[in-house]
Backbone of each chain as ProteinMPNN parsed JSONL, in Angstrom:
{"seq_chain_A": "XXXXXXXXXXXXXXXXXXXXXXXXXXXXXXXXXXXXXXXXXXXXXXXXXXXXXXXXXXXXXXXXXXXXXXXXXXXXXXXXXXXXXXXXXXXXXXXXXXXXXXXXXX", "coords_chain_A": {"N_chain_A": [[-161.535, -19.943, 77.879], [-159.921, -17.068, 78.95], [-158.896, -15.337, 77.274], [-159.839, -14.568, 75.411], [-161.11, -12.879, 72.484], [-163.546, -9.953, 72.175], [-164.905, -10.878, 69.723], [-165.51, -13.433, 69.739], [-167.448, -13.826, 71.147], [-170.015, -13.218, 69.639], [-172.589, -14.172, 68.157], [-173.077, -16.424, 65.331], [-175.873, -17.086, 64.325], [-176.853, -14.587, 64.778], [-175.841, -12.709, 63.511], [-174.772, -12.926, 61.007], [-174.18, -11.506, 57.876], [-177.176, -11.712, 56.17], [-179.104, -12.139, 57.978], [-178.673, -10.595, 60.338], [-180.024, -8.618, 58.786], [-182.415, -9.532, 58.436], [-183.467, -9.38, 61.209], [-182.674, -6.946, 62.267], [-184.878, -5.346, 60.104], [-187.815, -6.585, 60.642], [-187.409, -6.057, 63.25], [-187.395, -3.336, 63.569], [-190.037, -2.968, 62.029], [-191.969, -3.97, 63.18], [-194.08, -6.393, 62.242], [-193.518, -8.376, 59.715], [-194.044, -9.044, 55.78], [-193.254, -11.407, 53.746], [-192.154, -10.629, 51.012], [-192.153, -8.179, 51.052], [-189.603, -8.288, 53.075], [-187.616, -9.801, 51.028], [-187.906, -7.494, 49.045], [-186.683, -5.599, 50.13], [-183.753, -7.301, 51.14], [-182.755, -7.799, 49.297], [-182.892, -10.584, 48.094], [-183.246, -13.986, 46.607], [-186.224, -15.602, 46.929], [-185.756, -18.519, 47.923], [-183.095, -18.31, 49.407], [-183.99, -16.513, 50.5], [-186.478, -18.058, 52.565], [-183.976, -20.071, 53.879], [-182.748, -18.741, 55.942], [-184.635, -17.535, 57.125], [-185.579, -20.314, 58.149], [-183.609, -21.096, 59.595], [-183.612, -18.928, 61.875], [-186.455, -19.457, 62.62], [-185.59, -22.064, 63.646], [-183.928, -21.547, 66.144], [-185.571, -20.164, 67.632], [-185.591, -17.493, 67.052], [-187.564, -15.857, 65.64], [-191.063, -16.071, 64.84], [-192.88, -17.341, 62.337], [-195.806, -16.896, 60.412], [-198.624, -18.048, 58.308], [-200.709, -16.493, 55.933], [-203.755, -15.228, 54.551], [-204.281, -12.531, 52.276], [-206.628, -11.154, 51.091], [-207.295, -13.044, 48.566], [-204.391, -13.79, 47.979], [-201.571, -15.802, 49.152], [-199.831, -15.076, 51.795], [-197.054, -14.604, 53.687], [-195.672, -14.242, 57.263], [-193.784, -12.63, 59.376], [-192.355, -12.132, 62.864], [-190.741, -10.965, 65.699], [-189.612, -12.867, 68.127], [-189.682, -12.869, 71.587], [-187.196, -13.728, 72.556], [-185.85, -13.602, 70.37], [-185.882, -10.716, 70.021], [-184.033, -10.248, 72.196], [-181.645, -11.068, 71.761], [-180.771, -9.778, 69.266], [-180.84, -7.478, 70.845], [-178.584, -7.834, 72.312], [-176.747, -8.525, 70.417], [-176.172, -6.354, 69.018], [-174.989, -4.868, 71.612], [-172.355, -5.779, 71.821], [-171.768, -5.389, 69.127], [-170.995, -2.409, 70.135], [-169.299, -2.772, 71.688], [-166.808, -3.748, 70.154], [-166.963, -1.947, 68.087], [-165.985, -0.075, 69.283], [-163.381, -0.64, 70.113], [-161.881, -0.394, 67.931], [-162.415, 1.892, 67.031], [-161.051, 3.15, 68.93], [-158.548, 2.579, 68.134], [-158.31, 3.211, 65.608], [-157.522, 6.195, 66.632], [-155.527, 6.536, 68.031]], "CA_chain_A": [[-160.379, -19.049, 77.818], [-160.399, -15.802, 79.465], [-158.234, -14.014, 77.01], [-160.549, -14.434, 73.986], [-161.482, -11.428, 71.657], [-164.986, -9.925, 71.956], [-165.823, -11.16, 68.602], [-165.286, -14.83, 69.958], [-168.856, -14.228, 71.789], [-170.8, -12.719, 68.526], [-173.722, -15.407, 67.566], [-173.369, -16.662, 64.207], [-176.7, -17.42, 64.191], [-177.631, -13.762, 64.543], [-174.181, -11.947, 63.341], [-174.492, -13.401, 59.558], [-175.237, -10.65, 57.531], [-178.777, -11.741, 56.076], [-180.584, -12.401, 58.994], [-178.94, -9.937, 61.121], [-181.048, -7.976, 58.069], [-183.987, -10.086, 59.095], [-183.515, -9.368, 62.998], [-183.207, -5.391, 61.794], [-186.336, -4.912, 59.397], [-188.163, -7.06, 61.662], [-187.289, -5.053, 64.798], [-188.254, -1.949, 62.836], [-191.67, -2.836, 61.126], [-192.568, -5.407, 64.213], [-194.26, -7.599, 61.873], [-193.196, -7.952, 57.924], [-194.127, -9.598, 54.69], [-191.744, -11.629, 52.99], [-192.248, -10.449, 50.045], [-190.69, -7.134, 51.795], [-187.789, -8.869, 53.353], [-187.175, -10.078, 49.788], [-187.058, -6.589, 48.083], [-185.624, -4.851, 51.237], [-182.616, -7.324, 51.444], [-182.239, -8.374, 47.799], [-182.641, -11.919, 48.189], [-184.193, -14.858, 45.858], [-187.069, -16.718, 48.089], [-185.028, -19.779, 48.803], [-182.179, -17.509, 50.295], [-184.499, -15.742, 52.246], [-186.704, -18.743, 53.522], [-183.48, -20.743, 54.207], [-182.271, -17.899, 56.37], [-185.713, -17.898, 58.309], [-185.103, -21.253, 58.744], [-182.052, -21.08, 60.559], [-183.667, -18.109, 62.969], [-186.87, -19.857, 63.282], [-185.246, -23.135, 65.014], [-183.362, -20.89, 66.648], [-186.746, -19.634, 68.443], [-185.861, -15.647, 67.158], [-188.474, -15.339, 64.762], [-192.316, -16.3, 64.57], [-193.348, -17.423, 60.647], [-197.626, -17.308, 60.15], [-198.82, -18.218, 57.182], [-202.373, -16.5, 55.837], [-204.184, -15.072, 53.005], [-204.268, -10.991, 52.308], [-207.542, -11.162, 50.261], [-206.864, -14.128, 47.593], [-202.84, -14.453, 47.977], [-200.885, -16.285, 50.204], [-199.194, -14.006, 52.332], [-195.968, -15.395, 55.402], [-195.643, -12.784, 57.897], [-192.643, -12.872, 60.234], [-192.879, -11.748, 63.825], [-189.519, -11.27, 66.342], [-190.277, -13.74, 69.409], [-189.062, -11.618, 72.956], [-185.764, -14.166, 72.307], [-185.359, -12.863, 69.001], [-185.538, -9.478, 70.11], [-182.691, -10.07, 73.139], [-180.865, -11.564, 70.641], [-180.336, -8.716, 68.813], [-180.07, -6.377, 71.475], [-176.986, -8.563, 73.088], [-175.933, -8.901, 69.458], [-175.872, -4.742, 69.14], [-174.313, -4.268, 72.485], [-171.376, -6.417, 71.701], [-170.81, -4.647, 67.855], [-170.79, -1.433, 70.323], [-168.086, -2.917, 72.044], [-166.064, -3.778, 68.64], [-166.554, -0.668, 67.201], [-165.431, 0.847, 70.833], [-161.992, -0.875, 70.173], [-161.356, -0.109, 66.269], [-162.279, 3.166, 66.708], [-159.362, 3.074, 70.087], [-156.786, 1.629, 66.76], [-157.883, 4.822, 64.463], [-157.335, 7.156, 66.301], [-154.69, 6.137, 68.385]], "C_chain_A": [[-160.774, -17.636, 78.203], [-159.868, -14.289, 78.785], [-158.487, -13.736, 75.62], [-160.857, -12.843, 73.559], [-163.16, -11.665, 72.306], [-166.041, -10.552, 70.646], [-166.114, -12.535, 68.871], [-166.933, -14.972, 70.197], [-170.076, -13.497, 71.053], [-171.146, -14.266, 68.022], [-173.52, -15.107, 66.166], [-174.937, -16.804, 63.638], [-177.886, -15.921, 64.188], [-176.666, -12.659, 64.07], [-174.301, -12.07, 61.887], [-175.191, -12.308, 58.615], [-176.433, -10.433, 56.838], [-179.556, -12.032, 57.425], [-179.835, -11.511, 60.047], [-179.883, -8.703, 60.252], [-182.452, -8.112, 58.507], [-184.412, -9.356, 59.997], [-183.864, -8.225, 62.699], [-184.435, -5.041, 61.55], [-187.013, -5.309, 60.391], [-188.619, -6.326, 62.451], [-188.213, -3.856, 64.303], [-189.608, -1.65, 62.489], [-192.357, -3.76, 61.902], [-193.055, -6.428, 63.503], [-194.135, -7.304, 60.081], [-193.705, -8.829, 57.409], [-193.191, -10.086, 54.312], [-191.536, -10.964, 52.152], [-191.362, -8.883, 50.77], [-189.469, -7.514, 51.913], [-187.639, -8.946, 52.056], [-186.613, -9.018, 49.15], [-186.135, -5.751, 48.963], [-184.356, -5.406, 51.063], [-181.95, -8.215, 49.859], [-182.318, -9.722, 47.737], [-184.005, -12.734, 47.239], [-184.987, -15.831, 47.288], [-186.722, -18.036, 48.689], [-184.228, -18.724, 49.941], [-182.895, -17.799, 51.347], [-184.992, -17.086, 53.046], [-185.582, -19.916, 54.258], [-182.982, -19.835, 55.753], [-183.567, -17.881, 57.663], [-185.766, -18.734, 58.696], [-184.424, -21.394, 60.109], [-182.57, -20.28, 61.569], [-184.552, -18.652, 63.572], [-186.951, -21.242, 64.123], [-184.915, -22.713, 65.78], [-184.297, -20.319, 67.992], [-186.875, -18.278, 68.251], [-186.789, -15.429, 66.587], [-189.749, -16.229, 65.012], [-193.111, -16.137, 63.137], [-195.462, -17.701, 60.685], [-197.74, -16.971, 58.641], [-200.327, -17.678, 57.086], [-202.606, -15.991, 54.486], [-204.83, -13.164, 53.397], [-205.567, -11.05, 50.603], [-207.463, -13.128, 49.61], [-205.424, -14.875, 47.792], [-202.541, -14.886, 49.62], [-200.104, -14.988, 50.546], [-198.296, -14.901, 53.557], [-195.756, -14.09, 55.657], [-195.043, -13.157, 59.131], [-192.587, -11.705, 61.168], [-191.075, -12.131, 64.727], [-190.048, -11.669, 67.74], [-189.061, -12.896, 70.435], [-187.752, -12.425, 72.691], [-185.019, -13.316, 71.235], [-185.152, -11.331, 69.598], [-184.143, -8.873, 71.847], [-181.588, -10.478, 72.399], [-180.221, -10.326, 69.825], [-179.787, -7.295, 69.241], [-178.746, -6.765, 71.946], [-175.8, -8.356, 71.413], [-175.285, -6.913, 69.262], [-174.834, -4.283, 70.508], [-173.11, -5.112, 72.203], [-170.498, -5.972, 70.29], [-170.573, -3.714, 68.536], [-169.236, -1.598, 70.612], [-167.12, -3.14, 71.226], [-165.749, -2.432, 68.531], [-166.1, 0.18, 68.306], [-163.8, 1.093, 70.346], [-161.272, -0.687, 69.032], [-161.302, 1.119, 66.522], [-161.003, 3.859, 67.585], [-158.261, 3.412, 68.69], [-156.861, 2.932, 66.259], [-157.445, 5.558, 64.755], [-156.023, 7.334, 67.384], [-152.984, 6.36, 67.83]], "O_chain_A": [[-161.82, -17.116, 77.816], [-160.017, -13.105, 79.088], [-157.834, -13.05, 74.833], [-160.807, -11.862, 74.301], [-163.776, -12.66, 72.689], [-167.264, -10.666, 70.558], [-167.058, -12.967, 68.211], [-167.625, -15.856, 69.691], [-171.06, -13.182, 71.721], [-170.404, -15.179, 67.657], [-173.673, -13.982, 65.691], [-175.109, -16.601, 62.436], [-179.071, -15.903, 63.857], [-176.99, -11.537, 64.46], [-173.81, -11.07, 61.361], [-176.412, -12.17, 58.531], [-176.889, -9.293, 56.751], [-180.785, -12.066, 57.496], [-180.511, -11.631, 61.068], [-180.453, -7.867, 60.953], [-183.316, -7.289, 58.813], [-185.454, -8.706, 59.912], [-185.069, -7.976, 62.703], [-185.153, -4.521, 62.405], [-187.007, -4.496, 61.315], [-189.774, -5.913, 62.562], [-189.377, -3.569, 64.585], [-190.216, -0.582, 62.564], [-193.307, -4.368, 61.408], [-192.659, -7.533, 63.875], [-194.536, -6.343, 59.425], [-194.044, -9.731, 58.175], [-192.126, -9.473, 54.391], [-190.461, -10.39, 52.322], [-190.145, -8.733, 50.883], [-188.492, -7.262, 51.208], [-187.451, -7.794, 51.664], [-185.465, -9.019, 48.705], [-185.048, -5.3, 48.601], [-183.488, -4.566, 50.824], [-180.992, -8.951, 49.62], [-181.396, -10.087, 47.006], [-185.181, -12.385, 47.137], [-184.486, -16.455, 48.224], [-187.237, -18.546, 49.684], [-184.669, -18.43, 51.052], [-182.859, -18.523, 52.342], [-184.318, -17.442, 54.013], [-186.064, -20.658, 55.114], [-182.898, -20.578, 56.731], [-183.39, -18.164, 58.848], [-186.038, -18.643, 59.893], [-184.737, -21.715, 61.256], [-182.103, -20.712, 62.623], [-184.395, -18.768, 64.787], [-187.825, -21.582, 64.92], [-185.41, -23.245, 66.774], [-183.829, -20.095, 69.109], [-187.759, -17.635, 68.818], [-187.227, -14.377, 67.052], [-189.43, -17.323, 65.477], [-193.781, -15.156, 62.814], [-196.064, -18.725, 61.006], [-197.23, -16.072, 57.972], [-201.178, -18.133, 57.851], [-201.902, -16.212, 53.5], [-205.497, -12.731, 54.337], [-205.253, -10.988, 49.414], [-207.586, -14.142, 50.296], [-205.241, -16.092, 47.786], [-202.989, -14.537, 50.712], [-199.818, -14.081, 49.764], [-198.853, -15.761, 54.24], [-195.662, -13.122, 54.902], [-195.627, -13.903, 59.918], [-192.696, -10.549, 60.761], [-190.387, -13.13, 64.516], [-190.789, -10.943, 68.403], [-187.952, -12.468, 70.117], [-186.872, -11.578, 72.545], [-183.997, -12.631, 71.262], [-184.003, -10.894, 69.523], [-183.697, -7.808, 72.272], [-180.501, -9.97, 72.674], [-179.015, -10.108, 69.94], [-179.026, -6.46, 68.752], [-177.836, -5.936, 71.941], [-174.59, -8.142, 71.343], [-174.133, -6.501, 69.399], [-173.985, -3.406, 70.352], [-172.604, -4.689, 73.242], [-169.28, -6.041, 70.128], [-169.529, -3.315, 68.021], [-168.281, -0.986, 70.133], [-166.151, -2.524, 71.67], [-164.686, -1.858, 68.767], [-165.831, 1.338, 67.986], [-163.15, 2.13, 70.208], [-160.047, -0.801, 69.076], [-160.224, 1.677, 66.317], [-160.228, 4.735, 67.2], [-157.456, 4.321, 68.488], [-155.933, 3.739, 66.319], [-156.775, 6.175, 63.927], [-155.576, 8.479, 67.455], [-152.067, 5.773, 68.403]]}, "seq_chain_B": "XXXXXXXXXXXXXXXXXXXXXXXXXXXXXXXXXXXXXXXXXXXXXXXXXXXXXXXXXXXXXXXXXXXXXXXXXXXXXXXXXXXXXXXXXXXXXXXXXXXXXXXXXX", "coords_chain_B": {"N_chain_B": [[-181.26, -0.944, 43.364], [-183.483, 1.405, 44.952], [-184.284, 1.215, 47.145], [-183.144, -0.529, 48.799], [-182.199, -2.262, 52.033], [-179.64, -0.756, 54.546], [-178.2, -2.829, 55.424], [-178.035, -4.214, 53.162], [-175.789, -3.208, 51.825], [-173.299, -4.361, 53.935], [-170.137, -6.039, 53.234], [-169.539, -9.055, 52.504], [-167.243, -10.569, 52.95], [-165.883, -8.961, 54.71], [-167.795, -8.704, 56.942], [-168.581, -11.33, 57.95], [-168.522, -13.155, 60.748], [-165.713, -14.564, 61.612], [-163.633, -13.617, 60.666], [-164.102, -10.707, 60.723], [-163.155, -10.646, 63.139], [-160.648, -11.102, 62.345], [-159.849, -8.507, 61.329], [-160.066, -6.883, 63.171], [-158.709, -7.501, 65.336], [-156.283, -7.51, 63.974], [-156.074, -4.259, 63.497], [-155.658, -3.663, 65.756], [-153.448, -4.821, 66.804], [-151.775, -3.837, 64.722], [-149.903, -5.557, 64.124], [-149.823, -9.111, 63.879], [-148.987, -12.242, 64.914], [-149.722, -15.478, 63.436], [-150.601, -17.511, 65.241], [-151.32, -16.172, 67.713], [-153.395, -14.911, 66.549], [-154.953, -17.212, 66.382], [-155.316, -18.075, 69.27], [-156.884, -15.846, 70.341], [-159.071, -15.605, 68.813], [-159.678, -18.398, 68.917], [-159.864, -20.602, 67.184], [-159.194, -23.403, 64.889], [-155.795, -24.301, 63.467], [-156.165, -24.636, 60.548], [-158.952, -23.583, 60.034], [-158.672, -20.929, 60.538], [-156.431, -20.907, 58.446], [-157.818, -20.715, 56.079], [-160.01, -18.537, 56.555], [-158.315, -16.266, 56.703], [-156.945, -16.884, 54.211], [-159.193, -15.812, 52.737], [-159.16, -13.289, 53.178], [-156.587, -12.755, 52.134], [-157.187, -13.0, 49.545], [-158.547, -11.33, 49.036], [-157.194, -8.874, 48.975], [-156.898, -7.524, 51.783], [-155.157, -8.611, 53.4], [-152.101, -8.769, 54.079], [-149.693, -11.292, 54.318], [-146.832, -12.602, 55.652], [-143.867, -14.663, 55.959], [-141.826, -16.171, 58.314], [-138.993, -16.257, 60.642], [-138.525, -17.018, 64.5], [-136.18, -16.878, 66.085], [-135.678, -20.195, 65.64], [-137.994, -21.468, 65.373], [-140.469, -21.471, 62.912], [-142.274, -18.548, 61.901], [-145.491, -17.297, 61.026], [-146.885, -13.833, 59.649], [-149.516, -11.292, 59.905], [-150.275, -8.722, 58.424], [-152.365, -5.724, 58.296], [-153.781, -4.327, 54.876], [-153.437, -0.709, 53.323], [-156.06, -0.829, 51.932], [-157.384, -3.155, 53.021], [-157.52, -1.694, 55.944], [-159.219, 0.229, 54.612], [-161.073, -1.271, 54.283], [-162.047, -1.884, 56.821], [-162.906, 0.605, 58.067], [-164.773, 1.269, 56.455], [-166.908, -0.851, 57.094], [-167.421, -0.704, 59.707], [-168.594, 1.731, 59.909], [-170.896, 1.321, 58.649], [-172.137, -0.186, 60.286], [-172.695, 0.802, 62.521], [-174.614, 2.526, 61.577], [-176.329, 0.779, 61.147], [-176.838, 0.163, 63.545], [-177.702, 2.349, 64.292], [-180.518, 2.605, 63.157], [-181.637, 0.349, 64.279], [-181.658, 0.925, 67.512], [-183.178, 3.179, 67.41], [-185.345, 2.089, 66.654], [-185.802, 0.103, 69.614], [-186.347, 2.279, 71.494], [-189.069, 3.432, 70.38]], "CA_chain_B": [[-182.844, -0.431, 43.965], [-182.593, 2.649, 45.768], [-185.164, 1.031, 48.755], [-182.605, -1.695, 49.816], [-182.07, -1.7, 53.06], [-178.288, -0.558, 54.758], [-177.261, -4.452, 55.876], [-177.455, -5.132, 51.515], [-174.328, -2.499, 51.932], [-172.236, -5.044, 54.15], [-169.508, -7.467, 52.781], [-169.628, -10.557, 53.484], [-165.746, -10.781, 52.976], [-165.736, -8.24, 56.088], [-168.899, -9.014, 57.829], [-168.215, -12.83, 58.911], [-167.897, -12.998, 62.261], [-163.962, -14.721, 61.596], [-162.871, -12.41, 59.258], [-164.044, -9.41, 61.457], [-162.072, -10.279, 64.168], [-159.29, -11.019, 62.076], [-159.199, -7.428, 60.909], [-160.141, -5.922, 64.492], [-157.183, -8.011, 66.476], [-154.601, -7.408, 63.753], [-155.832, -3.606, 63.42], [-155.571, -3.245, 67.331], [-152.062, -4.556, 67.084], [-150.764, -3.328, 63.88], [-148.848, -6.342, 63.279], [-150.029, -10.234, 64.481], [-148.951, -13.746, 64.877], [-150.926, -16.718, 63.452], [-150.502, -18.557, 66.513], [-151.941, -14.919, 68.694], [-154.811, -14.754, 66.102], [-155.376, -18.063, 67.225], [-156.096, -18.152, 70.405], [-157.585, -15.032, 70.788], [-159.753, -16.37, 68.077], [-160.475, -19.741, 69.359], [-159.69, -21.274, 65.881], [-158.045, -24.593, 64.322], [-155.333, -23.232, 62.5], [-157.086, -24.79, 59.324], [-159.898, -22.617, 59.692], [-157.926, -19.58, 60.853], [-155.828, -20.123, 57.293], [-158.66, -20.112, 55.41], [-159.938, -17.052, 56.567], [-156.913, -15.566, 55.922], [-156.644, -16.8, 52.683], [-160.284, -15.258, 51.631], [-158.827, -11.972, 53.288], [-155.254, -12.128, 51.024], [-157.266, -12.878, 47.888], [-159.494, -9.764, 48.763], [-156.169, -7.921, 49.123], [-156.948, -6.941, 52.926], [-154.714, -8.592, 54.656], [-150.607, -9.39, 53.844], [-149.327, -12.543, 54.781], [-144.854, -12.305, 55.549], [-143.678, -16.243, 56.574], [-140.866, -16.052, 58.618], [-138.87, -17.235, 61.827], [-138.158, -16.412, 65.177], [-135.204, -18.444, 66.418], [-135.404, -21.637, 64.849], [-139.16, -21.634, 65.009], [-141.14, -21.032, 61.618], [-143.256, -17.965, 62.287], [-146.366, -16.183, 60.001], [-147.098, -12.517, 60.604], [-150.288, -10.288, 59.678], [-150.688, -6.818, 58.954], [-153.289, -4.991, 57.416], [-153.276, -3.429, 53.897], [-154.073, 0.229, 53.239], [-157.383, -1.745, 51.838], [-158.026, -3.804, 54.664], [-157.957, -0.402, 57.055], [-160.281, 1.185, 54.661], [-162.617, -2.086, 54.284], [-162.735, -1.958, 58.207], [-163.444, 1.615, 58.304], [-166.264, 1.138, 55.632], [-167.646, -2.201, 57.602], [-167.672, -0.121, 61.043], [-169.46, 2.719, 59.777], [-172.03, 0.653, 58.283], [-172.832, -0.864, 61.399], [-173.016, 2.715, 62.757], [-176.04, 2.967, 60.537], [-177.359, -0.359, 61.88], [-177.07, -0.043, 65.276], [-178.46, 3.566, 65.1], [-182.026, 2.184, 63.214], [-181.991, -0.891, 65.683], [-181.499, 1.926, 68.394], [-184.955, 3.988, 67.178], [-186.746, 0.869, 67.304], [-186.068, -0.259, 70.57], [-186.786, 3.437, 72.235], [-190.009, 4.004, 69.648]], "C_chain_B": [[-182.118, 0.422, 45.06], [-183.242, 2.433, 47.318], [-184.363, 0.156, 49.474], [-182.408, -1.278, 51.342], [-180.061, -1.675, 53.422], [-177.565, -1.935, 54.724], [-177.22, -4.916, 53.973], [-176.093, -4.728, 51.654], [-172.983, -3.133, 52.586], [-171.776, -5.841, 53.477], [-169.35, -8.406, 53.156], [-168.158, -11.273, 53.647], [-164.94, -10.064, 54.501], [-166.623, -8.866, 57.461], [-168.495, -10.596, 58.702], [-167.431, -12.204, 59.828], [-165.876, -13.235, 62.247], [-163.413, -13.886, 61.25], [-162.704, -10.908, 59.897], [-163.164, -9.507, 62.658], [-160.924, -10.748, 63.954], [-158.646, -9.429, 62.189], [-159.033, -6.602, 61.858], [-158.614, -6.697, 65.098], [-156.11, -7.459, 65.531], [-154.544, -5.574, 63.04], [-155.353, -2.779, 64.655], [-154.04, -3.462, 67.119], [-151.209, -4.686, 66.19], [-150.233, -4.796, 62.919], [-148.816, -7.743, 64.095], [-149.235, -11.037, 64.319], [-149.586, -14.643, 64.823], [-150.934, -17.349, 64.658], [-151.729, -17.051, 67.923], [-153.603, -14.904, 68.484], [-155.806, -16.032, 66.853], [-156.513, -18.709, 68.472], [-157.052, -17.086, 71.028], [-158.848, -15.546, 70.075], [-160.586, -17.908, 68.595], [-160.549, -20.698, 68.155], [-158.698, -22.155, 65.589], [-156.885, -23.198, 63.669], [-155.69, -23.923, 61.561], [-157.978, -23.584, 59.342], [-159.253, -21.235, 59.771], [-157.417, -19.776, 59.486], [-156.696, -20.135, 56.177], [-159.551, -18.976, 55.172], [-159.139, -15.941, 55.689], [-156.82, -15.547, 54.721], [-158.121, -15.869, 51.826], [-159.529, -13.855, 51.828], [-157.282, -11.467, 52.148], [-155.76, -11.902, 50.11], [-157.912, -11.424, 47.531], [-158.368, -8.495, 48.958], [-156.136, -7.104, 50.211], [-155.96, -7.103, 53.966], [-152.941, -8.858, 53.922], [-150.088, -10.275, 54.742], [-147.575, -12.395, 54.541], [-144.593, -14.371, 56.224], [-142.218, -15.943, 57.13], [-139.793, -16.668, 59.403], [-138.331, -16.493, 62.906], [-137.369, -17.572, 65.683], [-135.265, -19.275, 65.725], [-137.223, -21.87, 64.201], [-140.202, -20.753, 63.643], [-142.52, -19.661, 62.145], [-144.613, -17.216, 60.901], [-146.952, -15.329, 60.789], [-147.785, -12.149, 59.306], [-150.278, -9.139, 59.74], [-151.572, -6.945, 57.534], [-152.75, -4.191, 56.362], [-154.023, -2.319, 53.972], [-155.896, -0.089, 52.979], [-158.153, -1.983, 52.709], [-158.336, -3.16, 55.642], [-159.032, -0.184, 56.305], [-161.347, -0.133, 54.533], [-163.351, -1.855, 55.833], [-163.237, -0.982, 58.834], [-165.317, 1.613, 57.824], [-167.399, 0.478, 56.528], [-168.152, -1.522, 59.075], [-168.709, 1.43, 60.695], [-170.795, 2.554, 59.358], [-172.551, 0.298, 59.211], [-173.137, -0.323, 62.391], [-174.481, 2.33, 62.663], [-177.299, 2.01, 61.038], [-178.281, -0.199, 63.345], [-177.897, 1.22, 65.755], [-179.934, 3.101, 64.84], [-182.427, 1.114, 64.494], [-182.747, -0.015, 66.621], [-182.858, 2.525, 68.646], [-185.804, 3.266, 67.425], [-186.925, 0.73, 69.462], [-186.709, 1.144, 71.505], [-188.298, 3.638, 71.769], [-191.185, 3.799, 70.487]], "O_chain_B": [[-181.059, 0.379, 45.686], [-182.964, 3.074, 48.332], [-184.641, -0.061, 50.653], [-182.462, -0.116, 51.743], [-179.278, -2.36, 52.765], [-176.521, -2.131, 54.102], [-176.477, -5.809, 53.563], [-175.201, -5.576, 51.636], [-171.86, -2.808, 52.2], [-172.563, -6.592, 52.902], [-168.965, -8.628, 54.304], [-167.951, -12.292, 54.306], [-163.936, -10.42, 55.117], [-166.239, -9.306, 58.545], [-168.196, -10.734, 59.888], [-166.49, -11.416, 59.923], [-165.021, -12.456, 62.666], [-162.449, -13.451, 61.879], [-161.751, -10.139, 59.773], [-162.531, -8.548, 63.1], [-160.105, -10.92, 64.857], [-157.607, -9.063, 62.738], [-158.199, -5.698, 61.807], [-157.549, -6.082, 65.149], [-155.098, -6.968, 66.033], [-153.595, -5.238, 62.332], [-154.845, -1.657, 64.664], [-153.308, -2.477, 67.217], [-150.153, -5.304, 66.318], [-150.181, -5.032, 61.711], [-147.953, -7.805, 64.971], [-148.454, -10.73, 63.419], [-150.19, -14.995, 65.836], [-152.058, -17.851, 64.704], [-152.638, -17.325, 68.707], [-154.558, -14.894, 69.26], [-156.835, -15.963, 67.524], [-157.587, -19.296, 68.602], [-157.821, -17.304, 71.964], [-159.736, -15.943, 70.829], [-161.769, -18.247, 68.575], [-161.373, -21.609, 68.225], [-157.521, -21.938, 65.874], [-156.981, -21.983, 63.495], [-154.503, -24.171, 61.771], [-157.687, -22.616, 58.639], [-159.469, -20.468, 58.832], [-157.814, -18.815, 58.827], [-156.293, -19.499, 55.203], [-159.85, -18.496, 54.078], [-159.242, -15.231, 54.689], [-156.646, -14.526, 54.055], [-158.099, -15.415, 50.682], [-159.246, -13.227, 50.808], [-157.011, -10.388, 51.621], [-155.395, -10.929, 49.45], [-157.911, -10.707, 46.53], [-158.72, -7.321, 49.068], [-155.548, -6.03, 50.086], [-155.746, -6.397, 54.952], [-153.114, -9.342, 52.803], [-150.047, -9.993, 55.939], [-147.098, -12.124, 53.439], [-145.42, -14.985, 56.898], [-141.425, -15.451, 56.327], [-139.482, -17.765, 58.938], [-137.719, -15.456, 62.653], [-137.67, -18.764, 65.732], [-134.611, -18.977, 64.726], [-137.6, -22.255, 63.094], [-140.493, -19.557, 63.644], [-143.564, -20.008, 62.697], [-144.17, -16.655, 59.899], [-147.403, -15.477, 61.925], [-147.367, -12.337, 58.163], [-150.27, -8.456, 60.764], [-151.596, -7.603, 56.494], [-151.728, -3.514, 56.471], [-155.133, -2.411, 54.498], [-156.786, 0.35, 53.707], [-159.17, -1.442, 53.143], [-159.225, -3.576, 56.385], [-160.078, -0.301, 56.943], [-162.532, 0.142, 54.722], [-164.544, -1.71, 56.098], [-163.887, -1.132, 59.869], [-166.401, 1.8, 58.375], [-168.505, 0.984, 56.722], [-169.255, -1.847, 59.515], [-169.46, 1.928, 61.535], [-171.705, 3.354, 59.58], [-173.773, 0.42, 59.127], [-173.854, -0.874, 63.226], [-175.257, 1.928, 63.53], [-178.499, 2.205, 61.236], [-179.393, -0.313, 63.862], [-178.498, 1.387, 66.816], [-180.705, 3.074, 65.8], [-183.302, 1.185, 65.357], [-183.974, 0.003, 66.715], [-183.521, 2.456, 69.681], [-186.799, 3.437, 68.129], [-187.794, 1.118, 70.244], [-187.649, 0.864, 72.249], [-189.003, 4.039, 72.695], [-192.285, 4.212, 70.12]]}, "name": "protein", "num_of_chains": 2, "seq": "XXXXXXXXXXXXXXXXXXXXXXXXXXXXXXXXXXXXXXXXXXXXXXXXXXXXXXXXXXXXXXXXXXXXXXXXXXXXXXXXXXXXXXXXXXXXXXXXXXXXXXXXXXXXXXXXXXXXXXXXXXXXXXXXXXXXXXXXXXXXXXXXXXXXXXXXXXXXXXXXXXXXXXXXXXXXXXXXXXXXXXXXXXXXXXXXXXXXXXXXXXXXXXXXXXXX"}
C-alpha cells in the first residue's frame, strides 16, 4: 500500500521500548555490562536477557560471555546491523516527530 | 534511581509502535475513522480495536459510534490527555535521538 503511515515502517523489533534502550546505551558505551543495562533500564535479568534475545536473533547485538577477575561477566556489543538498525530506526522517529510537531503548531 | 536512563521515562501505553500511530494519524487529522486508521495502519480491525481500547482505558483517546447514511460509523479524537501524552512521548524521543545523535558523530 502506498498510502500507509510512516509508523507502518517502524521495526518492532527495534521500536519496543526496552531494547530500543538496549540499541541506545549500547550505541553510547560501544560495549556494556549487563549488569549496567539492568540498573540503567530498570529491568529484572530475565526481562533484560529475554529482550537480548529477541535482538540477538535478530543479528543487532553481539552477547560474549567472560570472567572480570572471579565473576562471570556478559558483555553486549552492537553488530554494524545493529547499529543501521538504529540509525534507520532514528531517521524515521525524525520523520514522526516532523509531522506531530506540523499538528501542534498548525 | 536518579541514574536511569531517559528510554525508563517512555510509556509503553504511548511508545508501541500501534498506539503511536494511532495518536500521530488521529492528531494530524483532529478527528478519524476506524476504517481510515485502518488502512493507513495496515491493521485487522481486531487488533486496531484493541489498541484503541488500551488507549480509551488510559483516557487518551474518545471513542463516538455513529452513522453516516445507513452505514454504522466509529470516530476518534484525541483527549486533552492524549495531546499532552503525545507531547510528553515526542519530547522524550527528542532526548533520545539527541544522545543517539552524539554517539554516532563522537
Amino acid at each position: 500500500m502506498t498510502d500507509a503511515h510512516p509508523v507502518t515502517g517502524l521495526d518492532d523489533v527495534v521500536h519496543q521500548r526496552v531494547r530500543l534502550g538496549i540499541l541506545t546505551i549500547t550505541h553510547e558505551a560501544r560495549r556494556v555490562e549487563f549488569g549496567y543495562l539492568r540498573t540503567q533500564l530498570q529491568l529484572t535479568a530475565g526481562n533484560l536477557s529475554q529482550h537480548l534475545g529477541v535482538l540477538e536473533t535478530a543479528g543487532l547485538v553481539e552477547i560474549e560471555k567472560g570472567y572480570e577477575g572471579k565473576r562471570g561477566r556478559t558483555w553486549i556489543t552492537l553488530t554494524p546491523a545493529g547499529n543501521a538498525a538504529l540509525a534507520e530506526e532514528i531517521g524515521r522517529l525524525k520523520l514522526l516527530i516532523a509531522r506531530v510537531e506540523e499538528g501542534f503548531t498548525a
